[in-house]
N, C-alpha and C positions, 0 to 999 in steps of 0.2 A: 576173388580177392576182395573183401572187406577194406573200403578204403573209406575218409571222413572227406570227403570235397569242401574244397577253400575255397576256388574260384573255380566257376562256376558255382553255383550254389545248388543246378541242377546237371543230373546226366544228360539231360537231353540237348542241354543249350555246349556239350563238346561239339566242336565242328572240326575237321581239319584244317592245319595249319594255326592254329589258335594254343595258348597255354594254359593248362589247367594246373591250378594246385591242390595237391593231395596232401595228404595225413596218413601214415601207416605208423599201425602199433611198431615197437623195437626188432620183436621176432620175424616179422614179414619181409623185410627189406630184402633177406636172402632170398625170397623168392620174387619177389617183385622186379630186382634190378633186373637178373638174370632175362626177365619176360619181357620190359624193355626192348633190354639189346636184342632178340630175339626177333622183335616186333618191329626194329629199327626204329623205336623212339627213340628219340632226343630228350635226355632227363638232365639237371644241374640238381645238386641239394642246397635247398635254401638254408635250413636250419637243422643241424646232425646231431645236437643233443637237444631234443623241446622239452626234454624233463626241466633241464637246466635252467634252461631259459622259463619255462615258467613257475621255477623256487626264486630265480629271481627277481620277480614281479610279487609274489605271494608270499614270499617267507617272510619267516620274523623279522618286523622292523620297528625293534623297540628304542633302537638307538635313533630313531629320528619319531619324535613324537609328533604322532600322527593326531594324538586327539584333542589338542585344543583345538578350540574353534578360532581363538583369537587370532593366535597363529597357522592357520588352517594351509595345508602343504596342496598345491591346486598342480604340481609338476609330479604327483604322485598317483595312483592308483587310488579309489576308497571302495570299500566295500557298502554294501546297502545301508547299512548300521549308520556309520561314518557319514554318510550324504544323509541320509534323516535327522541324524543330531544336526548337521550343519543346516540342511533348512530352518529346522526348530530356531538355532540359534536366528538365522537371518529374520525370520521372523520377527521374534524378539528384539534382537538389534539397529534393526531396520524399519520400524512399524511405518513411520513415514513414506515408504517406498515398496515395502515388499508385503506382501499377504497371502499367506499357505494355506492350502485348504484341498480338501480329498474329492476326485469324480467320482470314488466307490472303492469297491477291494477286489484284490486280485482272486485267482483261483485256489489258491495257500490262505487269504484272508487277511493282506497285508494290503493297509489304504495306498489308493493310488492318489499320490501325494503332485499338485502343481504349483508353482509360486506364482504371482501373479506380482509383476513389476511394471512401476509407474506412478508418477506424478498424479493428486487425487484431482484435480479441480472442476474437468470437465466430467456432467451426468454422462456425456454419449460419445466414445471415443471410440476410433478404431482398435483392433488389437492385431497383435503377429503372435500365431502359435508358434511353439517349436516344442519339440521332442527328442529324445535320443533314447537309446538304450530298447529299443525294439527288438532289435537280437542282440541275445544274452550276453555272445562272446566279443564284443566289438567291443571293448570297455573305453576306444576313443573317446565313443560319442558320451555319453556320460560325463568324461572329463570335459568335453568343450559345452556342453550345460550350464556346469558348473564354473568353467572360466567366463562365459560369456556374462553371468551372474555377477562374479567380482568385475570383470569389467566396467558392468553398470555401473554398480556403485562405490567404485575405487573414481571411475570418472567425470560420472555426469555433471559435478560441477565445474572440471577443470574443459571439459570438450564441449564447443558447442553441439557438435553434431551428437554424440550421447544424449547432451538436454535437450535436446531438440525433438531425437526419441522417445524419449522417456515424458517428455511432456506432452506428447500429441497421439502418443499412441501407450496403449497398454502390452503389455509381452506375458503370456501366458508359458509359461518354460517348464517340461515335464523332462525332469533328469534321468530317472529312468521308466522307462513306459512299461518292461517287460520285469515285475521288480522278483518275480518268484526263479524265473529262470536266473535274473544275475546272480541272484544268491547264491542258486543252486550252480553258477560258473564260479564263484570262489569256496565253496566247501566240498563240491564231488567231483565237476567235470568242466575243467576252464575252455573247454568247447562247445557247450551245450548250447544251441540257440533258438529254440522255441520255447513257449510258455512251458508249464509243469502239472496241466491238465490231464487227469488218467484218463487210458482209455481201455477199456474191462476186456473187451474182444482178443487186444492184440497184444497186450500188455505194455504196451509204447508208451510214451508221458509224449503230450505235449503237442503244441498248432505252430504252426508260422506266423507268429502275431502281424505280417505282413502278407500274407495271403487270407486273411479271415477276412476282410471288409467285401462289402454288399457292393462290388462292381464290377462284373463279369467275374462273378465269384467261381474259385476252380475249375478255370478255364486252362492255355498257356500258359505254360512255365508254374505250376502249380499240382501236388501229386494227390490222386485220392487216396494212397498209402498211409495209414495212421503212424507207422515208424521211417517216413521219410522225413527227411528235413523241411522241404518245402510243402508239409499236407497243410492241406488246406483246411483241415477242420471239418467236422460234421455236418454243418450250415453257417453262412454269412454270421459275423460276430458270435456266433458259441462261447469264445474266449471272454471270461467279463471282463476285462482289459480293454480290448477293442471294443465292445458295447459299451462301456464307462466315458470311453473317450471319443466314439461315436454320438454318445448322448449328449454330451455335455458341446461338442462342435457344431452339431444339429443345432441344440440353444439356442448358439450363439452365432449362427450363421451368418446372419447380417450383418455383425460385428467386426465379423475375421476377415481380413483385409488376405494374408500370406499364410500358409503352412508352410510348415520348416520340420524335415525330417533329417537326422544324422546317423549315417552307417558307416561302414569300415570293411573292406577296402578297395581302394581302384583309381582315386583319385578322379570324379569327375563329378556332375552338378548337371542332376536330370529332374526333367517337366514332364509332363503327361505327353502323350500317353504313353502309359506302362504295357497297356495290353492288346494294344492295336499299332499299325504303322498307317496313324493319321494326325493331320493337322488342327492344332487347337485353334480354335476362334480369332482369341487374343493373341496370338503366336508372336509378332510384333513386339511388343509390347515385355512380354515374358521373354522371348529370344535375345531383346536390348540388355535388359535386366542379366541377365545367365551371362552374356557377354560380359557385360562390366561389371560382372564380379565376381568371374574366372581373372582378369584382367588386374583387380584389385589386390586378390588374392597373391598374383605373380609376384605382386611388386616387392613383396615381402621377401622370399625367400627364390626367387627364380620358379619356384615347381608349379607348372601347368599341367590346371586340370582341362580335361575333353567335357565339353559339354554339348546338351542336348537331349531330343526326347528319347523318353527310357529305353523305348522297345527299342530302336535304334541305335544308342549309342553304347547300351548295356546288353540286353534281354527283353524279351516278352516277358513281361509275368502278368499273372492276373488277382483280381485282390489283393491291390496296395492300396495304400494307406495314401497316399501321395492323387492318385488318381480319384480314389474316393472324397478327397478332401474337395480336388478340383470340380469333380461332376456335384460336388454338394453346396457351388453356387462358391468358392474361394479364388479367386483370381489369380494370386500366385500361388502354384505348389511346387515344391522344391523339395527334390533329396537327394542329399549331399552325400557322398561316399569317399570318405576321408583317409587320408594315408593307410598304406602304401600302397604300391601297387606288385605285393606279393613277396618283396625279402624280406621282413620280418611278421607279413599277415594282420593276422591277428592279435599277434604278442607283439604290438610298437613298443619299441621301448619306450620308459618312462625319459629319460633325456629327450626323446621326438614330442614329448607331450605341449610344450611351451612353444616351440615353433609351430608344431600344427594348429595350435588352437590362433594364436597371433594372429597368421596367416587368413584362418578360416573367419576369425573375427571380423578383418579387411571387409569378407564376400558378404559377410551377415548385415555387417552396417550398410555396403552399399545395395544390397536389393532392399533396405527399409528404408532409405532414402527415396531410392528409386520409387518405392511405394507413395511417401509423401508427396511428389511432384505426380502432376495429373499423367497420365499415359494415352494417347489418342490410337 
């Protein structure tokens, strides 16, 4: 049985007693259910028409104009198009505050575009990376990018603690990191979540933009199958994606105070390590941090995330982005995995778009706070 795993992302991490979310094409279900009950699983249907549900997020929405910038709809989905225009715009708009500029181009030959926000004054400032859009089909993370973006500069004059960021530290914000696969999740396959890399052997497209980094590379939780979800890629960075944004981190390494990655879904706020079950240096320090602002986060809307380190509280995986950040000399790394926790997946609806990001904004602000006060 051909099925697309939701949660887990690999076969290997089903365990008993634990829930996995599948994806079966329409025709299968007849035979699927029946093998269930058979097997005395316990199934619920989360989502009984996903066609539906995702003409609802993608179809024509000319009745709400999507393309101005001015008016720019941030409780909506945009496709890659739509978040480039709007960098462009911020750019332009913003000169004072924002500055875009490309680490390279992806595997298709589309620049990988960052913004770089903050206050100009000081030559040597600290910065907080953040990224989203790593896998294709999470189109959360993208959206809280992109609100986090309005948020700076909707507020920073009105919020001390916004100026407070934005004066002392730089924010390098990469909306989407994986920009050939999102494409490729709004024109072919609103599930596709690796890059769009050929691979001539197997005829497969495509890496794990999160198992490609240089650290315990294609180890745990990570496949040497070229048509698996989670393959790991030929060798460490293959992907120019991840070598673009492994170069440009390397750089700047002394710089970067936090990495900040955002995924979708589960709902919880994981540290290193991803690929072992051991304790970080700093764990203190990062542990306080991950506390208060799973904590901050609550206060918003009640919803508690589980936090802690990856392998732990999620999976082993190996070659992440998150752990590589951290073993490359980053003190805080963080990846967030953002609504839900499996009734709507993948496809949140756009109504959850404005509360999650809110919510998730709370946890953002407070670990860069956290950042600015010393940590012993």
């Amino acid at each position: 049985l051909q099925v697309d795993l939701w949660q887990p992302s690999s076969p290997f991490h089903i365990v008993e007693g634990t829930a996995a979310d599948v994806r079966v094409p329409q025709n299968m279900t007849r035979s699927l259910l029946p093998f269930l009950q058979q097997a005395n699983i316990q199934y619920t249907i989360l989502i009984s028409d996903l066609q539906q549900a995702i003409e609802n997020q993608t179809g024509l929405r000319s009745h709400r104009n999507r393309r101005s910038l001015s008016g720019y709809n941030y409780e909506v989905y945009h496709s890659l198009a739509e978040i480039e225009d709007w960098m462009h715009y911020l750019n332009t708009t913003y000169s004072d505050l924002v500055h875009m500029f490309s680490v390279g181009k992806s595997y298709e030959g589309r620049p990988l575009y960052v913004l770089k926000l903050g206050k100009r004054p000081r030559p040597y400032k600290k910065a907080v990376w953040i990224d989203c859009g790593i896998h294709a089909r999470e189109w959360i993370g993208p959206a809280f990018c992109q609100w986090f973006v309005k948020e700076a500069l909707q507020t920073y004059q009105t919020d001390p603690d916004m100026r407070k960021m934005l004066t002392q530290l730089y924010f390098y914000i990469m909306p989407v990191f994986n920009v050939d696969g999102y494409n490729f999740s709004w024109t072919n396959d609103r599930f596709w979540r690796k890059t769009r890399s050929k691979n001539m052997r197997f005829h497969c497209h495509g890496v794990d933009a999160n198992r490609n980094w240089k650290v315990k590379w294609c180890d745990e939780g990570a496949s040497l199958h070229p048509c698996d979800d989670t393959y790991c890629g030929p060798f460490p960075e293959s992907e120019p994606e991840v070598k673009a944004v492994a170069h440009f981190l390397r750089k700047h390494r002394k710089q970067i105070k936090a990495y900040l990655s955002f995924h979708a879904y589960a709902q919880m706020l994981l540290y290193p390590y991803s690929y072992k079950y051991a304790t970080i240096p700093n764990f203190n320090c990062v542990e306080s941090a991950a506390y208060n602002a799973v904590n901050a986060l609550q206060s918003a809307y009640g919803v508690r995330y589980r936090y802690g380190p990856a392998s732990s509280t999620l999976y082993v995986s190996s070659g992440s982005s998150m752990d590589w950040a951290y073993k490359n000399g980053i003190p805080y790394a963080f990846a967030f995995e953002l609504r839900d926790t499996g009734h709507f997946g993948f496809l949140l609806p756009e109504t959850l778009i404005k509360p999650t990001c809110t919510e998730t904004m709370l946890a953002v602000k407070n670990i860069t706070l956290h950042l600015l006060k010393k940590c012993h």
